[in-house]
Each structure stands twice: as C-alpha cells, then as structure tokens.
C-alpha positions, 0 to 999 in steps of 0.5 A: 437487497437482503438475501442476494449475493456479496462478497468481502474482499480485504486487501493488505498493502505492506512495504517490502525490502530487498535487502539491498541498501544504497552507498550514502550520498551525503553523511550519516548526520545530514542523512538523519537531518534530511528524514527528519525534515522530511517525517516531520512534514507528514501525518502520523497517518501518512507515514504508517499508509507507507509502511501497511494499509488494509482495504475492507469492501463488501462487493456486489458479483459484478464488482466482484469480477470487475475487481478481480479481473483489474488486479489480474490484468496487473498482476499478468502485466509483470 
C-alpha cells in the first residue's frame, strides 16, 4: 500500500576458507581429471551460486521481524 512501511534486506553469501588444504588421496592429474568431470556437469550459474550469491527483497514489518528473528535463531544455534 503506497506510504506504509518496508524495509530492503540484501544478503551476501560467499565462500569462505580456512586456510587448511587436505593431503591428496589420489595424483595431482587424476585430481584435475576429477574436477574437470565434475565442472563440466554443471552450469555457469551453479558453479558461481558456489562461490557468491546476493539475495535482494523488499519486506513488509512482519516479514521483517520474521526474518530477523530465523536468522538469530541461527546464528544463537552455533
């Protein structure tokens, strides 16, 4: 409705690292082989929803706080 309330919630998801790389299980080839195959099966757009994905919404007040509320119950949940 024109002059109620809203809010604009916009969300970054990126991939993190930890620094912490695993000993192989198999050579450096076959590893490249295997991601390779494995990239290949995928689309351009899943591949880059692995590495970063931004969520826009425009929210009404309850939605607001329904929102906020699910992600602090996630985040306290750690």
């Amino acid at each position: 409705m024109p002059g109620s309330s809203f809010y604009i919630c916009r969300t970054e998801i990126k991939s993190g690292f930890d620094g912490y790389l695993p000993e192989p299980e198999e050579s450096g080839d076959r590893m490249i082989e295997s991601a390779v195959q494995k990239l290949a099966n995928q689309s351009a757009e899943n591949l880059m929803d692995d590495v970063y994905q931004e969520i826009k919404m425009v929210l009404c007040p309850s939605c607001r706080l329904e929102l906020r509320d699910r992600i602090l119950s996630m985040v306290q949940k750690k």
